[in-house]
N, C-alpha and C positions, 0 to 999 in steps of 0.2 A: 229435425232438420235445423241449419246452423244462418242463418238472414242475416245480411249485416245491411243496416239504415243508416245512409251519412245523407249532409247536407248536399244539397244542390243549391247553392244561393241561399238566401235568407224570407226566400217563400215556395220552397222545393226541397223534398225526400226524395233519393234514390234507393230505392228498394232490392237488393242483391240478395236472390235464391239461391239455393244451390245450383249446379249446373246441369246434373242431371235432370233438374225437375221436368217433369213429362208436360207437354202441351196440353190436356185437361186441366191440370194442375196449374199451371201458369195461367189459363183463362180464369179459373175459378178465382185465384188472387186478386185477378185485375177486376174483378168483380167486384172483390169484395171494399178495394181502395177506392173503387167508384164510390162507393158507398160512403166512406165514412163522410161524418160531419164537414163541411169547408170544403174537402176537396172539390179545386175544379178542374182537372184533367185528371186521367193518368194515362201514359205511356205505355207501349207494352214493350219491351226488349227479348233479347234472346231469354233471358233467365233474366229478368229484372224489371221491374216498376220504375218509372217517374211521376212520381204524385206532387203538383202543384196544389198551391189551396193561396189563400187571402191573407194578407199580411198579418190578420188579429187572430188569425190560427193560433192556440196554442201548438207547436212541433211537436214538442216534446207528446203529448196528448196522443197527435196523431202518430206516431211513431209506438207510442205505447199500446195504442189500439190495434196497431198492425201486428206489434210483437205476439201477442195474444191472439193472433188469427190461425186455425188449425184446417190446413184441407183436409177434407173426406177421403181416406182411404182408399182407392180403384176408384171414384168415383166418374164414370163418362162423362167428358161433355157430348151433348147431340149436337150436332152439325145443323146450319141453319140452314143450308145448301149443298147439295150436292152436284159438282158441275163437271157434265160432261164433254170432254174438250177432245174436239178432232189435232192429231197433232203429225205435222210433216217429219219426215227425218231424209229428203231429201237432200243431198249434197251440199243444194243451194239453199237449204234451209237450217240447214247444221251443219257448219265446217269446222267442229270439232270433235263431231262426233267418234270420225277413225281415230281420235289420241284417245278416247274413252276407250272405246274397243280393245286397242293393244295394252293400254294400262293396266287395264280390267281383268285381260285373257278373256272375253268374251266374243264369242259368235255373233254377226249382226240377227240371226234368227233368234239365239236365245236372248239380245236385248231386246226384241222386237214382242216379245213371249213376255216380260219379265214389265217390262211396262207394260203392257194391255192389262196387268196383273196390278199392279200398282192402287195403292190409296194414298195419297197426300192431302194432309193436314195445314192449312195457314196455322203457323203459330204466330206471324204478328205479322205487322206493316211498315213500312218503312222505304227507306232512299230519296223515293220519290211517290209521290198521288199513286195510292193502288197497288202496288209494288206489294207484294205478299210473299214472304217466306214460309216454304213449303218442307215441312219434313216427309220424311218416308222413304225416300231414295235408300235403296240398295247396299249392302256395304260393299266394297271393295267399288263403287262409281264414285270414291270422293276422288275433288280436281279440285287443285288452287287456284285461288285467281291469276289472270293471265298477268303477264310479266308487264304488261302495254296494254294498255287502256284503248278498247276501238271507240274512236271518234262518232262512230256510226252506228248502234245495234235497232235491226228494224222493231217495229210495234208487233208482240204475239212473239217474238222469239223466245225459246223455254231455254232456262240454261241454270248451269250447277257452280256451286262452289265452295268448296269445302264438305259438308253433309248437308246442306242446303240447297234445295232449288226452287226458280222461280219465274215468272214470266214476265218481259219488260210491255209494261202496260201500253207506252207509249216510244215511236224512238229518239233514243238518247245514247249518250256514250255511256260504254259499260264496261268493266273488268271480268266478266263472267263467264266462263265456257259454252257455247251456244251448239245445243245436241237436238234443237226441235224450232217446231216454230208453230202456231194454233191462228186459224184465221177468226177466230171469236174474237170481239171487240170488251177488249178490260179495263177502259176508262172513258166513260160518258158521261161527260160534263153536265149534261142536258136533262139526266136521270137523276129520280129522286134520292138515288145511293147510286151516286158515280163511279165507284168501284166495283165489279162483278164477285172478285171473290175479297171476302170479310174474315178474319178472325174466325178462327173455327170449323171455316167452310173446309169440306174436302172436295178433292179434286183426285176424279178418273178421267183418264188417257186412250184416246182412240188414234193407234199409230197409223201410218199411210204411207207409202212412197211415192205419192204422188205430190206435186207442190201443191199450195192453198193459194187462194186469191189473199190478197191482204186485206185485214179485216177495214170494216168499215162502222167508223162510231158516229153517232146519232150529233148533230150538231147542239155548238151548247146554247141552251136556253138565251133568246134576246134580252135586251133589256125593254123596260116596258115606263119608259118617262113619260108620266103625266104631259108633258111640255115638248114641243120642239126642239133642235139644237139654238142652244144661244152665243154658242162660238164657234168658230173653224180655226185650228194649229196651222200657222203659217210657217215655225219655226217649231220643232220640240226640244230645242236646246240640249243638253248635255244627256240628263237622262230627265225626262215628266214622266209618271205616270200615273192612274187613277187606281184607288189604295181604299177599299174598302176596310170594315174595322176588323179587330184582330178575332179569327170566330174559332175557339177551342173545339169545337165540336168535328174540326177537319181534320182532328187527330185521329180518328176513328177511321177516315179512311185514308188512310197514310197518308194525306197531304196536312202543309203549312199552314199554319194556324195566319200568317200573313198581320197586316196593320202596318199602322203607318210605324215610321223606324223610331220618331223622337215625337213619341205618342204626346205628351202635353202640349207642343206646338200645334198639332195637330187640332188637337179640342179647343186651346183659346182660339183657332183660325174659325171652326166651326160654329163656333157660341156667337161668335165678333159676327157670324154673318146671320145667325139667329136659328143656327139649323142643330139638332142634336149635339154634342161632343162626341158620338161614336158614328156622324155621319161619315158617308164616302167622300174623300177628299183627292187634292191633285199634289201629289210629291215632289218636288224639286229638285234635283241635287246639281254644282256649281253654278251651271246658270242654266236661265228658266226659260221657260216659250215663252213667243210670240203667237197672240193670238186675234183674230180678227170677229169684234162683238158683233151679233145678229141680232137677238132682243136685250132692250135694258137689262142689265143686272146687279144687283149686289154682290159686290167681293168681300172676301176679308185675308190677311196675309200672317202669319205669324214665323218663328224661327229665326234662321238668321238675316243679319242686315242684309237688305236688296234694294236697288234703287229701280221703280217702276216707270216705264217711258208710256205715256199718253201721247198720239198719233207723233211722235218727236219729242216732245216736250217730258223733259224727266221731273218726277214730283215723287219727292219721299214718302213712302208708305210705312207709317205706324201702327194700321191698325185695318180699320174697313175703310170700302172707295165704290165710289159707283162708278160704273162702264154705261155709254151710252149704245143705241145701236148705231154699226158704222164706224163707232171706233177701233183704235191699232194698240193694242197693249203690249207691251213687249218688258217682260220681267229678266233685268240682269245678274250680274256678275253678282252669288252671295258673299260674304264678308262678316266673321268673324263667326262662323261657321260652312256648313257645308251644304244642309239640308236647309228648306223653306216650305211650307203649304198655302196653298191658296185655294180658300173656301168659295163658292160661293151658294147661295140662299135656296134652299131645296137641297143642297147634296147633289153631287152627280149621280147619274143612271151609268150602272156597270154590270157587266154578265153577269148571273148567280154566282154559276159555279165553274172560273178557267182553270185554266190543269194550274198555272202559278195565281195566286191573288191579287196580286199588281199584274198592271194592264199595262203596258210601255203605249207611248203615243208617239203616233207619227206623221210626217207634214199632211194635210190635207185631212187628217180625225175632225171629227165636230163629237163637241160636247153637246152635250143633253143636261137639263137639270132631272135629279129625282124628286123623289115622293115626300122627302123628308120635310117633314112638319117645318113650319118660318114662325118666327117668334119675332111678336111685334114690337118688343124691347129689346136688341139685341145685346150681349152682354160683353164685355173684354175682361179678359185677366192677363196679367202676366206671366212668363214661363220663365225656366231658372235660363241664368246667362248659357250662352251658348256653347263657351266656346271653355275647353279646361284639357290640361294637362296628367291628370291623376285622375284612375277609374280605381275602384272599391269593389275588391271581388271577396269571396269566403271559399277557401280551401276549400278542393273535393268539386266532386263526390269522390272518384278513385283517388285513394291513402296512395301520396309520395312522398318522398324525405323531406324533412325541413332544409335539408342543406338546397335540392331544387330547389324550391320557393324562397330562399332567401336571392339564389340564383337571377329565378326570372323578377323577384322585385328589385334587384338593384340596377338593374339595367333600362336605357332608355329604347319602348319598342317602337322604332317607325311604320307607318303604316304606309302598304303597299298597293300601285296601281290596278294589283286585279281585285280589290274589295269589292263589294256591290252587296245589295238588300240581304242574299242567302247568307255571308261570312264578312266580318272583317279583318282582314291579314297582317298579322307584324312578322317583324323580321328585326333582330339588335345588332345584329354587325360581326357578333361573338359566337365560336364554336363552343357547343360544353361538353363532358364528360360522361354525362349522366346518357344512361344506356334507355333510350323513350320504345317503349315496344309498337310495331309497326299495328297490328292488328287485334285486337282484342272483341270480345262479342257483343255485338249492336245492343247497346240500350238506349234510352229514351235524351231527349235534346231538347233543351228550351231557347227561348230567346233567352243570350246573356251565356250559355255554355259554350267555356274555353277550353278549345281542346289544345296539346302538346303534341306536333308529328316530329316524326324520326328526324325529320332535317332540321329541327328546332325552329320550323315556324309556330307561330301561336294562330288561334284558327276562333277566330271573336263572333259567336253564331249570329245572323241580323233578324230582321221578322220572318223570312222566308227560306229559313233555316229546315233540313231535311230532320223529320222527327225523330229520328233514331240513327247513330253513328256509331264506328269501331274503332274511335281512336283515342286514345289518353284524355280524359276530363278531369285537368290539372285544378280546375276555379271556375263560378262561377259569377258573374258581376253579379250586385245586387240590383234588387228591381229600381229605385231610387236611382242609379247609375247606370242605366243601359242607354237611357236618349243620348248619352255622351258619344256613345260608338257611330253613331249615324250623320255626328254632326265633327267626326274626322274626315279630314281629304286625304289624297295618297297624298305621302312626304311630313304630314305631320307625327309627331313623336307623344309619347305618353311615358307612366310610369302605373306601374302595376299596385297598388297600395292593398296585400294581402292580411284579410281577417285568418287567425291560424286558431281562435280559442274553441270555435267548434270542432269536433272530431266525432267520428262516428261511434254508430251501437251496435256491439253486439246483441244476437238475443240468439235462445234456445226455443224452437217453437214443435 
């Protein structure tokens, strides 16, 4: 088999199989990239690995490690689970099912045969928390995705696209032909594996014509703070929210790895209040709540400039502040960036496990402090200026011409009002030439991976980025240059400053 290893950033391999590789085959891979020394994630994609590791990795090493990796001939994987799923095909549970049928030339009887028959395979995870693609579908039932994206697709709907199918965990908008719907519950928060089916799992089909109740999932775990609420949101300003740290391990069940967006802020705000660097903290972005103190507390504030109001009275915040009870804090307009945190002593108490990682806040929330250890020395550091014009990405992973990339580096990208934590959006003003292909097969996403869509916007992943995507991964920023993207507002401009001396590996394996 023919692997090609390019760069993802400057602490990221993209591993490209072949395309046929079987589902066994690609799990035993991603096995084996768990494995190696430093790596700390890997991705699974359609045919493809993203393996992260630590900056003091040698790559090259690990890349050479991979080349030399040989799967086992027929080798099975065993299923960790076998799950079997009641599944509606009632009208109102699949209203696309009659475009399958005439497509197909098939009988609703012999669809109805043909799935009760059925084994499907997760080969990975992906879009969103739990979302598992499912091979085994039938040949002649491939459907492409819908022209128009429904705003709407319920939770338990089973639906296909391409030779792909899969169940939306939760509802959300979807592009995907919907031919079923299962009232089992596919993502519980609350559960110690919140995802029902995993990587590997198969999944058998029990069809019905009868409609299902809609499924019901297990509520998610409280939080459990040591302490009381020590404030109530009277305002939650632009966007607050509560931003636990960044936890790799949610790649496994298709959700975001999450953390705060311009991570060193983040940790001097924490340290300044004497609580961990990877405590849960409160995210900011243009201007901040208002909030109303219950018990004393220590703050601490980092990121961009803010001017803090005390029951009226504004007093500039450099660093840490104490709140008394009874006071009115009200954190403004930031300045000379975009993002701000604000720590205070314990960390906050936040769900384990929400479908997103950030918690948005809204008027009338009370905080809680957490569990997180207080340090009777608290400490401050500095974070790099905030505010800059030039991001530093490294060509790749997917090989495009240099004349692109001399393209998207000469030009100034504005950034656009629908950004938010998932993506940051530019847009230059200029149509180009270059032919961007619309679709290509999901592989693995990090924080920092730039995709290229057909309309020539640029697509800047943020912490809460979906783990696996299908569209051109033109650059990746480097890790040193990713807090930059968080601390743009819509309307600011950048310029793209591209590494081109890495390029990918071939290997024979």
């Amino acid at each position: 088999m023919i692997v090609r290893i390019a760069p993802a950033g400057d602490d990221g391999l993209l591993v490209e199989l072949p395309s046929g590789i079987s589902a066994s085959e690609l799990h035993e891979a991603a096995r084996f990239g768990r494995g190696l020394p430093g790596v700390t994630s890997c991705t699974t994609g359609y045919s493809s690995l993203l393996l992260s590791f630590s900056a003091s990795i040698d790559r090259n090493a690990v890349a050479g490690a991979f080349a030399n990796f040989v799967p086992l001939p027929g080798k099975a994987t065993t299923a960790s689970v076998i799950h079997h799923l009641a599944l509606s095909i009632h009208p109102g549970d699949a209203p696309d099912l009659e475009e399958l049928l005439w497509k197909s030339g098939t009988t609703r009887a012999q669809f109805v045969a043909t799935l009760a028959e059925l084994q499907l395979t997760a080969r990975f995870l992906g879009f969103r928390a739990g979302f598992a693609y499912l091979d085994g579908i039938p040949s002649g039932w491939e459907m492409p995705r819908r022209a128009a994206t429904r705003s709407r697709v319920p939770a338990g709907s089973f639906a296909i696209a391409g030779t792909t199918a899969a169940f939306y965990p939760v509802e959300s908008p979807g592009g995907w032909n919907l031919i079923g719907r299962t009232d089992a519950p596919l993502w519980e928060p609350g559960a110690e594996q919140p995802n029902r089916i995993a990587i590997g799992d198969v999944v058998m089909l029990e069809p019905t014509e009868e409609r299902l109740s809609p499924a019901v999932s297990a509520k998610p775990r409280a939080a459990n703070p040591k302490e009381g609420p020590f404030a109530e949101i009277i305002r939650a300003g632009s966007y607050t929210a509560i931003v636990p740290k960044r936890e790799l391990t949610h790649i496994l069940s298709g959700g975001t790895p999450g953390g705060p967006f311009h991570i060193a802020a983040a940790e001097a705000a924490n340290l300044a209040a004497g609580n961990a660097a990877e405590a849960t903290i409160l995210e900011c972005a243009q201007v901040g709540p208002a909030m109303r103190i219950i018990e004393d507390a220590l703050l601490a504030w980092s990121g961009a400039e803010v001017m803090i109001r005390f029951n009226g009275t504004e007093v500039p915040v450099t660093s840490r502040f104490a709140a008394a009870a009874g006071d009115v804090l009200e954190v403004g307009r930031m300045k000379n960036g975009f993002r701000g945190y604000l720590a205070v002593a314990g960390g906050y108490a936040n769900d384990a496990w929400p479908e997103l990682t950030a918690n948005t806040l809204d008027r009338g929330a009370l905080l809680s402090r957490g569990n997180d250890r207080r340090d009777a020395n608290p400490r401050w550091r500095p974070v790099p200026q905030v505010t800059s014009d030039e991001v530093t990405v490294v060509a790749g992973p997917h090989q495009v011409s240099d004349a692109l990339l001399e393209w998207i580096a000469s030009r100034d990208w504005k950034v656009t009002p629908n950004s938010n934590r998932v993506a940051v959006r530019f847009h230059c003003g200029d149509s180009s030439s270059f032919a961007i292909p619309g679709e290509l097969r999901s592989c693995g996403m990090t924080f920092g991976t730039v995709q290229l869509h057909p309309s020539g916007e640029i697509v800047a992943m943020g912490p809460d980025h979906p783990v696996t995507g299908g569209y051109l991964q033109v650059m990746t920023v480097i890790a040193a240059d990713r807090w930059k993207l968080g601390q743009l507002a819509p309307g600011d401009s950048i310029r793209w400053k591209v590494r081109r001396e890495e390029r990918g590996i071939v290997a024979d394996f």
